[in-house]
DRENTI-392772 format. One line per 10 residues: number of its first residue (from 1); for each residue y, x, z of N, C-alpha, C. Coordinates in Angstrom, 3 decimals. Atoms other than C-alpha are relative to their C-alpha. Example, Ala and Ser with C-alpha at 12.3 -4.5 7.8 and 13.67 -1.06 7.14 Angstrom:
REM residues 2
1 = -1.190/0.890/0.000/-4.500/12.300/7.800/1.200/0.900/0.000; -1.190/-0.820/-0.060/-1.060/13.670/7.140/1.090/-0.770/0.730 $
This chain:
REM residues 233
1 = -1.195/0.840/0.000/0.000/0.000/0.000/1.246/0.876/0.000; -1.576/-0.741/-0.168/3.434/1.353/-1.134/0.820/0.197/1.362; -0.996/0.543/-1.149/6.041/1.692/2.015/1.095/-0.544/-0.633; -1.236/0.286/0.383/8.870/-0.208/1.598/1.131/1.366/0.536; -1.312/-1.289/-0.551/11.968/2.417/1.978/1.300/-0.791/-1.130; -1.652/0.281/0.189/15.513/0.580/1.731/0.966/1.173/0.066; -1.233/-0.670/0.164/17.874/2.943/-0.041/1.264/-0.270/0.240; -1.228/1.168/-0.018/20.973/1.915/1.590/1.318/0.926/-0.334; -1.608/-0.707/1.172/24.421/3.165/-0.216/1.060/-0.749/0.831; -0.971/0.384/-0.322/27.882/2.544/0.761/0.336/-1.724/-0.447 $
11 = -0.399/1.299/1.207/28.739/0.350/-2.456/1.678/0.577/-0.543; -1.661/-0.208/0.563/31.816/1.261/-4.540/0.249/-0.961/-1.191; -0.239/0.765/1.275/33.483/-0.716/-7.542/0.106/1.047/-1.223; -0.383/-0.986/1.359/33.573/2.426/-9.661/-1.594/0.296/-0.990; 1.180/-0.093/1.057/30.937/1.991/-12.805/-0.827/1.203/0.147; 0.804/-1.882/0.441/29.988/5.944/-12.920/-0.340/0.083/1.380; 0.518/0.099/-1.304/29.378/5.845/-9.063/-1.115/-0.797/0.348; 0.893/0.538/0.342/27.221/3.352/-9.435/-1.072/0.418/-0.429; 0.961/-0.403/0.975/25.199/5.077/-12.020/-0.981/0.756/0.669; 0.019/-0.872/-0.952/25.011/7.769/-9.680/-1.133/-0.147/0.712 $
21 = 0.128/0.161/-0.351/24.315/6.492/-6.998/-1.987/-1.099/-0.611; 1.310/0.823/0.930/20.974/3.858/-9.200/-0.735/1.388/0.065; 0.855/-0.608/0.223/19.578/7.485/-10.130/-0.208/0.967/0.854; -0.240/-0.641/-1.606/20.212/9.159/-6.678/-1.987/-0.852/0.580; 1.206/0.565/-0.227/17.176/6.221/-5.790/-1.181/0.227/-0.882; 1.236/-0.275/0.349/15.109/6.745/-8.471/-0.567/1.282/-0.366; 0.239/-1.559/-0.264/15.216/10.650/-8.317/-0.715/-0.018/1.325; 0.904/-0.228/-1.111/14.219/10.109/-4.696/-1.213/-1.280/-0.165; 1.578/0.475/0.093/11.258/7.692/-5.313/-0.806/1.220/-0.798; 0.444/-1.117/0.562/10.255/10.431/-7.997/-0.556/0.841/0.726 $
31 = 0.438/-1.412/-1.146/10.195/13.182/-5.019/-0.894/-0.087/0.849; 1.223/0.528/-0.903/8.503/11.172/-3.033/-1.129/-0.051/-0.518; 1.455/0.002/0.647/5.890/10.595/-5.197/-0.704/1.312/-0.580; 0.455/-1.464/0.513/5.456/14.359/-6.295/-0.591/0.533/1.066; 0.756/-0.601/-1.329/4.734/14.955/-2.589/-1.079/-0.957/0.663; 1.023/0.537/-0.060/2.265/12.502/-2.490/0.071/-1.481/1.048; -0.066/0.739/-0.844/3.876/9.497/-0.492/0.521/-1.410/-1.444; -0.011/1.176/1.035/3.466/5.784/-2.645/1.425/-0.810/0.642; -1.091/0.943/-0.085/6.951/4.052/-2.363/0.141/-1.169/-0.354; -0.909/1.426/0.434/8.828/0.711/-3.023/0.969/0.361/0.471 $
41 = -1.487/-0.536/-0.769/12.599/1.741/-3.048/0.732/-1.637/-0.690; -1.481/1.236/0.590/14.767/-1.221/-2.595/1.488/0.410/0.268; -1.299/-0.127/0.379/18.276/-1.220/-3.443/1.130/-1.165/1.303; -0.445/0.417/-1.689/20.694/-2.171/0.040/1.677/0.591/0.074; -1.128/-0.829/-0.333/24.346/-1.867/0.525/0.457/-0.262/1.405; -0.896/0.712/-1.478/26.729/-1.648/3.628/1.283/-0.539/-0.258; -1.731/1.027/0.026/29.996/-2.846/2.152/-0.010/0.137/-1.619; -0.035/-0.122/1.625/31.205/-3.473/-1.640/-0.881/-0.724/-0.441; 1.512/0.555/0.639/28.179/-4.463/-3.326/-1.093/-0.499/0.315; 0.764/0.345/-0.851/25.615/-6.651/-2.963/-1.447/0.469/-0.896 $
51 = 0.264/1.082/-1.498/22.406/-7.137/-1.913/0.608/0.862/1.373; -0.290/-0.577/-1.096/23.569/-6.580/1.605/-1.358/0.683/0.613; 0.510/-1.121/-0.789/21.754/-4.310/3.993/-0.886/-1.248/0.989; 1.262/1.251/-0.557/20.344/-7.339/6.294/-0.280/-0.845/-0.821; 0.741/1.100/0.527/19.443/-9.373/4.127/-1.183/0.752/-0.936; 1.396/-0.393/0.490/17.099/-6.901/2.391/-1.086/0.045/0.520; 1.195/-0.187/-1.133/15.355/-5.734/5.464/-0.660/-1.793/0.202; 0.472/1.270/-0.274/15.286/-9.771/6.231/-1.199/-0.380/-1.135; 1.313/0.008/1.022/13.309/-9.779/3.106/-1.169/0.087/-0.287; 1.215/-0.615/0.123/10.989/-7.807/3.434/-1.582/-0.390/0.309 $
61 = 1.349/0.930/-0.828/7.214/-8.894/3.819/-0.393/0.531/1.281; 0.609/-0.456/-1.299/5.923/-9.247/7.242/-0.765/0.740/0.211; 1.269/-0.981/-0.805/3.786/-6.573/9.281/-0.169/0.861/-0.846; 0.106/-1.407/0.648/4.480/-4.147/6.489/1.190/0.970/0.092; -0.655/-0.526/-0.147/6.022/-1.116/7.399/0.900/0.570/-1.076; -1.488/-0.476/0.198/9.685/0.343/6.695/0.249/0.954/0.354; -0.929/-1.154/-0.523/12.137/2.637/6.519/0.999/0.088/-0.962; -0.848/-0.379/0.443/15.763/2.317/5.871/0.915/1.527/-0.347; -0.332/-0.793/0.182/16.909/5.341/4.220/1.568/0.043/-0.322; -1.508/0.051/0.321/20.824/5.926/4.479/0.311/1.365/-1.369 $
71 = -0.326/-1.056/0.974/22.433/7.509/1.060/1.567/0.299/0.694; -1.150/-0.459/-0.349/24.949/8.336/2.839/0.182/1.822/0.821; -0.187/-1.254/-0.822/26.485/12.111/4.225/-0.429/0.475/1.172; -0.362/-0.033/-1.607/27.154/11.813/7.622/-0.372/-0.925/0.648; 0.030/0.574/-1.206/26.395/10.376/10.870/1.732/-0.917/0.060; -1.100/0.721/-0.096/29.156/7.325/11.184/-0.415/-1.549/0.534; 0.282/1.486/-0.452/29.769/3.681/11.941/-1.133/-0.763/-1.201; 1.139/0.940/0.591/27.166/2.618/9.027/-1.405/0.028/0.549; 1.284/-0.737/0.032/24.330/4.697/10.060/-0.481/-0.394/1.645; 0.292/0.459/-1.350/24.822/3.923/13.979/-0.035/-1.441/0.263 $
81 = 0.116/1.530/-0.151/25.763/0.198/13.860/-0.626/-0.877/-0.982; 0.497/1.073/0.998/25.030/-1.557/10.439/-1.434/0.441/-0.347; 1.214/-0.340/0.302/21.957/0.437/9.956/-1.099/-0.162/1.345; 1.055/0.596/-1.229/20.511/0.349/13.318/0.026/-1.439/0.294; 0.282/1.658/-0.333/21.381/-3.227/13.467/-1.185/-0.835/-0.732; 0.765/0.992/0.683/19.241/-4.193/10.714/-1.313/0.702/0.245; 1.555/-0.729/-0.279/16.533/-1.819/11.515/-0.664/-0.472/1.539; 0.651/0.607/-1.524/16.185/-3.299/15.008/-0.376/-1.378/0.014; -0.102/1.801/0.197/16.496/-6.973/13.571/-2.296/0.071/-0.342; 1.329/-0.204/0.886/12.616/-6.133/12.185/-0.658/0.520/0.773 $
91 = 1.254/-0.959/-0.469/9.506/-4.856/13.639/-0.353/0.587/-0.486; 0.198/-0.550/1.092/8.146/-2.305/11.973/0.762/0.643/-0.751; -0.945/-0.747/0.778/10.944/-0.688/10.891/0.768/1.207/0.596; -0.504/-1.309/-0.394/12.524/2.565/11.294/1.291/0.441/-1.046; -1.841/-0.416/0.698/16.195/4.480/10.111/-0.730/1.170/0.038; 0.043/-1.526/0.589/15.884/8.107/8.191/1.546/0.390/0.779; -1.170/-0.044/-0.805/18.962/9.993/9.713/0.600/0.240/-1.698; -0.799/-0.047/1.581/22.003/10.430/6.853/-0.571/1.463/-0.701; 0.715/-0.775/1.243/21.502/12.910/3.864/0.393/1.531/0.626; -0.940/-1.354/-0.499/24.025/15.932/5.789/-0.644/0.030/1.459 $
101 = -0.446/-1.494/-0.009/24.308/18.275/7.531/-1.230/0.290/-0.706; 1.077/-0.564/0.735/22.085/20.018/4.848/0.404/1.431/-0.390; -0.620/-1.318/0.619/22.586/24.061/3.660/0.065/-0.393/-1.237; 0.242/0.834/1.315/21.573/22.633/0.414/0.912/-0.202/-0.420; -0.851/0.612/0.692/24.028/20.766/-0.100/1.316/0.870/0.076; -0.954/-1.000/0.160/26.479/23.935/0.810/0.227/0.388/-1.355; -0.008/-0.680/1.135/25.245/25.742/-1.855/0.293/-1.257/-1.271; -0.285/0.980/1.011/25.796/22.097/-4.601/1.308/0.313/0.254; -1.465/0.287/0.022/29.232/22.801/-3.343/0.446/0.962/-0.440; -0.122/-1.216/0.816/29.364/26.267/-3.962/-0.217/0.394/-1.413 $
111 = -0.252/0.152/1.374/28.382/25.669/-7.438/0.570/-0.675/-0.737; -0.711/0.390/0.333/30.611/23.031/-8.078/1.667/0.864/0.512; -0.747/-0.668/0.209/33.382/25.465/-6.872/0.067/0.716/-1.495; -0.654/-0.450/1.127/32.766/27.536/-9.533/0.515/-0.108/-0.996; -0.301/0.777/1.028/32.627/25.616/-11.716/1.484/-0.334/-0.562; -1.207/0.178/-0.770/36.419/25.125/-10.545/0.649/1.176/-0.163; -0.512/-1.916/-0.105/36.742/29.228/-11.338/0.874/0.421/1.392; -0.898/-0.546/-1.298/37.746/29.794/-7.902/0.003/1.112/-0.318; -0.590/-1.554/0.064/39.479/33.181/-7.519/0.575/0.437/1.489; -0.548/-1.001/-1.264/41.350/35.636/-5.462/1.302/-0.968/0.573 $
121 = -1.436/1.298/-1.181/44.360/33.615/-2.922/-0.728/-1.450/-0.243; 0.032/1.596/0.604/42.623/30.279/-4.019/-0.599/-0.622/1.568; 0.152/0.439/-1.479/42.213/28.447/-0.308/-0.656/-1.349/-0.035; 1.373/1.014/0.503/39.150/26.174/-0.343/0.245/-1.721/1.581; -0.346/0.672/-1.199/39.548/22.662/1.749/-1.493/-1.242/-0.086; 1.131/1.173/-0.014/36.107/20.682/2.411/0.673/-1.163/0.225; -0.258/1.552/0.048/36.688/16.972/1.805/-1.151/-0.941/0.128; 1.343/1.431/-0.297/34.481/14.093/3.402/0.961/-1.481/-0.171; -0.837/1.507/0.054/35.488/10.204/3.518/0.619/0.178/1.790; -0.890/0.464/-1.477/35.964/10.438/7.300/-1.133/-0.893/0.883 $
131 = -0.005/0.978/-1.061/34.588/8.796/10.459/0.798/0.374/1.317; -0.520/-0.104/-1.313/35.914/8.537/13.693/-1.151/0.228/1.440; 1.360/-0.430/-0.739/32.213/9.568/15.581/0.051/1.321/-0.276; -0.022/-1.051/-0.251/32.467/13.041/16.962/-1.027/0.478/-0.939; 1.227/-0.649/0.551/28.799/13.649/15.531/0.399/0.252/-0.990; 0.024/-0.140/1.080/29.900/12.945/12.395/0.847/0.821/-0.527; -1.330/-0.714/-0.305/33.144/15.120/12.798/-0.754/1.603/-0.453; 0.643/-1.339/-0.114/30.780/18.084/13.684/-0.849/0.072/-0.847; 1.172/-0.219/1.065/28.306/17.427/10.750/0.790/0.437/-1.280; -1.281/-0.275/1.195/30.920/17.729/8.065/0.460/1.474/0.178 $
141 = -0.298/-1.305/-0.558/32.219/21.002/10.119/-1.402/1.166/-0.181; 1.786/-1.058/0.339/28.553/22.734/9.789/0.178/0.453/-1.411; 0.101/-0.626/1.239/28.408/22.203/6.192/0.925/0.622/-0.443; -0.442/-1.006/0.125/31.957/23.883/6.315/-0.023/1.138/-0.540; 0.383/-1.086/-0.436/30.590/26.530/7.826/-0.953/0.634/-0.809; 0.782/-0.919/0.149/27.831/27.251/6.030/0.700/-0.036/-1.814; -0.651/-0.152/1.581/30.056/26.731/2.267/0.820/1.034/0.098; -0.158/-0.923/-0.816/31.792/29.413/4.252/-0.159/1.061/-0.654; 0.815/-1.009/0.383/29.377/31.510/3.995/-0.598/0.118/-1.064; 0.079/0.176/1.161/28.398/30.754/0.563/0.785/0.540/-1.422 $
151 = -0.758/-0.326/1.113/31.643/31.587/-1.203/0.923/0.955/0.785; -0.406/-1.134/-0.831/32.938/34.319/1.404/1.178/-0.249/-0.096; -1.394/0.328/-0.925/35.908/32.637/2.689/0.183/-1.139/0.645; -0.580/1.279/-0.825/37.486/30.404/4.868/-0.026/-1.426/-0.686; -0.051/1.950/0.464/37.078/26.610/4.355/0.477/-0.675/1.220; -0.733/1.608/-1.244/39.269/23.759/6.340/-0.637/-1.077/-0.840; 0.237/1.154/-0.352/38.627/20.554/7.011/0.707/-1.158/-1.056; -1.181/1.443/-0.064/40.376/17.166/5.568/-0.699/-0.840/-0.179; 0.737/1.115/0.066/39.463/13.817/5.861/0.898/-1.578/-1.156; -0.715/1.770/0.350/40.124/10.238/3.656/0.254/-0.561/0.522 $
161 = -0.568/0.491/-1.102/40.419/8.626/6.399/-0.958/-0.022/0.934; 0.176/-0.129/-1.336/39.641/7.900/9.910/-0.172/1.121/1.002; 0.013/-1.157/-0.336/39.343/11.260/10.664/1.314/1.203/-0.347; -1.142/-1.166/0.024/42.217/14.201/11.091/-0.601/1.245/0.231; -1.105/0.336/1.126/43.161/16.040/9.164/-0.049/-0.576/-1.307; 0.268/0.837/0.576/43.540/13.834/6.895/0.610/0.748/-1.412; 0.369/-0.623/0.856/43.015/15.149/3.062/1.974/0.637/-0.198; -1.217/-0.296/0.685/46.883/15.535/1.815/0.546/1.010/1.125; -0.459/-1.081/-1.456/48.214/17.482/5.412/-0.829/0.784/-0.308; 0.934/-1.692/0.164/44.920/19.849/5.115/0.159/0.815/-1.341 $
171 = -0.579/-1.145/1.401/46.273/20.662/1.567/0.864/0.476/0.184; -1.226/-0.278/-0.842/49.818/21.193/2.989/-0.135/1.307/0.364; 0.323/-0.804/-0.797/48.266/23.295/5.368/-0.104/1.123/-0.552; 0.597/-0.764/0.729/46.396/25.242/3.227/1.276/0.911/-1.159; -0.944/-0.498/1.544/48.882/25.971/0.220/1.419/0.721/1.026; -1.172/-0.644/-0.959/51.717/27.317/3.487/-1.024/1.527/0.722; 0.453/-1.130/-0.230/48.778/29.851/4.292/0.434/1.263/-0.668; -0.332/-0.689/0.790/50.299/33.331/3.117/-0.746/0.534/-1.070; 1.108/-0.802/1.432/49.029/34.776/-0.323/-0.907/-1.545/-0.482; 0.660/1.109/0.199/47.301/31.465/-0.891/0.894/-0.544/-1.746 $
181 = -0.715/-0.027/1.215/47.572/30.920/-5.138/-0.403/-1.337/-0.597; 0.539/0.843/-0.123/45.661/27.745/-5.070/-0.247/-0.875/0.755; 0.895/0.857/-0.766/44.092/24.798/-3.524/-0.862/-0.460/-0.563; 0.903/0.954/0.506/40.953/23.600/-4.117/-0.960/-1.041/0.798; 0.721/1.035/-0.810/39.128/20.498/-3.024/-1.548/-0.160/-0.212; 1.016/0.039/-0.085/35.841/20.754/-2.259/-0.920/-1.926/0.079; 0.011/1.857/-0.395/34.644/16.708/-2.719/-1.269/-0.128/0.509; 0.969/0.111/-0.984/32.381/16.203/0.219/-1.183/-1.458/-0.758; 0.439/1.507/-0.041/31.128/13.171/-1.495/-1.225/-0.022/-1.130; 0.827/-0.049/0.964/28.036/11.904/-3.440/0.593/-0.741/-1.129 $
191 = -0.513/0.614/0.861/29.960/9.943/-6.094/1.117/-0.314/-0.325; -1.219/0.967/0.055/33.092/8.472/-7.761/0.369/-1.013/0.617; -0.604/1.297/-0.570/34.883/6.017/-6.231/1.574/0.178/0.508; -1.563/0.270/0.074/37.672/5.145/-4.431/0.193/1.346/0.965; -0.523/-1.705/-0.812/37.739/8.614/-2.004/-0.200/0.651/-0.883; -0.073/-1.166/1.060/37.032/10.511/-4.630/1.201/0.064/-0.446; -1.208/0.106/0.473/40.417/8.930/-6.370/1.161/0.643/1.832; -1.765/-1.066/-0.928/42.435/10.046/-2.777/-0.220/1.352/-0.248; -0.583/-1.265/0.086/41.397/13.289/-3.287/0.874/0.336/-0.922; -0.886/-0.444/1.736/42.877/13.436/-6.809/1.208/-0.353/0.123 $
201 = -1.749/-0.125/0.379/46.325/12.473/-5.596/0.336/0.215/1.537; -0.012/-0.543/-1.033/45.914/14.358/-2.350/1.015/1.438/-0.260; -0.808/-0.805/0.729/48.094/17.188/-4.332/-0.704/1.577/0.263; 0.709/-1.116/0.049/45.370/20.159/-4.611/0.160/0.364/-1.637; -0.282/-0.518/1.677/45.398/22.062/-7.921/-1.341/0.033/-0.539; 1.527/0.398/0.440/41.581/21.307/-8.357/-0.791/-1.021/0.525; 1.056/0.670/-0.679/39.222/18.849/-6.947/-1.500/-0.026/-0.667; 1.361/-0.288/0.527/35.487/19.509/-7.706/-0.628/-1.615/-0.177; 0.824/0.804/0.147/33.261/17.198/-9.053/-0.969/-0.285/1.182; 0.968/0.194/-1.227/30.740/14.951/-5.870/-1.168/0.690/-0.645 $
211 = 0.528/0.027/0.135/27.861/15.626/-5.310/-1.061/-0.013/-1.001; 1.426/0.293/1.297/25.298/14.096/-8.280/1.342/0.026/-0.685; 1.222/-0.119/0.325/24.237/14.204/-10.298/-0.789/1.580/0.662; 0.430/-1.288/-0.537/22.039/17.112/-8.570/-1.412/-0.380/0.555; 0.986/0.967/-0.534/18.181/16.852/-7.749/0.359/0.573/1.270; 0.109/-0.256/-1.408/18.945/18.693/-4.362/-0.054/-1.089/0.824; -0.207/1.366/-1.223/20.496/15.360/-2.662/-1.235/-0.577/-0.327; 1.414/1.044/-0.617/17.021/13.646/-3.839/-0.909/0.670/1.018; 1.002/-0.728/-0.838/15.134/16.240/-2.236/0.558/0.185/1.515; -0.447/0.417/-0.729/17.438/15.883/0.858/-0.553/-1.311/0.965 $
221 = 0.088/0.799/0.171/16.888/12.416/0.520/-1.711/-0.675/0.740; 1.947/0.252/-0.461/12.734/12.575/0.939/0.285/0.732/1.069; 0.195/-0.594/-1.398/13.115/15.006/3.633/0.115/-0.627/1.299; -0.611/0.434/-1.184/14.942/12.619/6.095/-1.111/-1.029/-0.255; 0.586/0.501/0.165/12.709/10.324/4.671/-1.823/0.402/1.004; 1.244/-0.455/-0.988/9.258/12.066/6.027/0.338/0.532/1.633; -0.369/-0.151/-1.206/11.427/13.078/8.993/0.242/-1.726/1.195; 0.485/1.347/-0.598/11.258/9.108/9.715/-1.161/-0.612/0.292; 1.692/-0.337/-0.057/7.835/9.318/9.357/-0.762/0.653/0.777; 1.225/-0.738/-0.768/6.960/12.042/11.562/-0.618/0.723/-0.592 $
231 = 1.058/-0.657/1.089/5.674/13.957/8.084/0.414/1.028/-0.160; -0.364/-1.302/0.710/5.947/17.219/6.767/-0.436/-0.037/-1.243; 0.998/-0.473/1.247/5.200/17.808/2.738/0.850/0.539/-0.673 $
């Protein structure tokens, strides 16, 4: 018997995010199935788009086990409240933790820098959407740290919102650092949408392309996945 595993996504109105985000799920059923675990990935949002997030799990057939998988970054208010809410509404069901803090996904960032031809003075500023949950504060700060160490310099912080500093001030910041000949925005994010558009008029002289397309985030993706499980493969 397949497991059910609810891919659950934000939801954005932006077409190409979307797309994204559709082959984000069926890259990770793919992975899953290369490592030898039989899926059913249903499709689950938390805001924007429907179907909603409880009403899938509500769906689901009885006495067969689950596991909502968040496509999301970070530790935040989806992953602690709307996701544990619907995962507790159910028996049988269990939450994957979010896709981040991953090194992995350092290095997707580090190659979308280059992509970006970073250079000499160019002052690098990681960009997430934001929560206001410490955890999630400090998960965003890791992968920093380790993009950091990836492209052998300093990386700050900024946030879209709910979180400080908030993207346009950490460019500010950045571009008043001395010798600094650039800014570039590192886009914390798996897709287009509407944070993607603040970074782009956050006033950096680059903003990198999210996340995906990339198989890393599927392989991310299964990991948290067998880590809901209790599996290793």
């Amino acid at each position: 018997m397949p497991l059910h595993v609810v891919a659950c996504a934000h939801g954005t109105d932006d077409p190409a995010g979307r797309l994204l985000i559709d082959g984000l799920r069926a890259a990770s059923a793919a992975e899953a199935g290369r490592r030898g675990l039989e899926v059913r990935v249903h499709e689950a949002y938390v805001d924007v788009q429907q179907p909603a997030l409880d009403g899938v799990v509500a769906g689901l057939p009885a006495g067969e086990p689950a596991v909502v998988v968040p496509l999301l970054l970070s530790t935040g208010f989806h992953t602690q409240v709307d996701i544990r809410a619907a995962v507790d509404s159910r028996p049988g069901t269990r939450a994957a933790a979010a896709i981040g803090p991953d090194r992995r996904l350092a290095a997707v960032l580090a190659e979308r820098l280059t992509g970006a031809d970073i250079g000499d003075g160019d002052h690098v500023v990681l960009a997430s959407a934001g929560t206001r949950m410490d955890r999630g504060i400090q998960e965003v700060a890791q992968v920093a740290g380790w993009l950091s160490e990836e492209i052998g310099r300093p990386v700050t912080l900024g946030f879209g919102a709910a979180a400080e500093p908030r993207i346009g001030a950490a460019v500010e910041a950045a571009r008043a650092v001395p010798g600094c000949r650039r800014v570039l925005i590192a886009s914390y994010l798996l897709a287009p949408g509407h944070f993607h558009s603040v970074l782009g008029r956050a006033g950096a002289d680059a903003v990198t392309a999210p996340l995906l397309p990339s198989p890393i985030v599927a392989e991310c993706v299964v990991d948290r996945l067998f880590g809901a499980l209790n599996m290793t493969r």
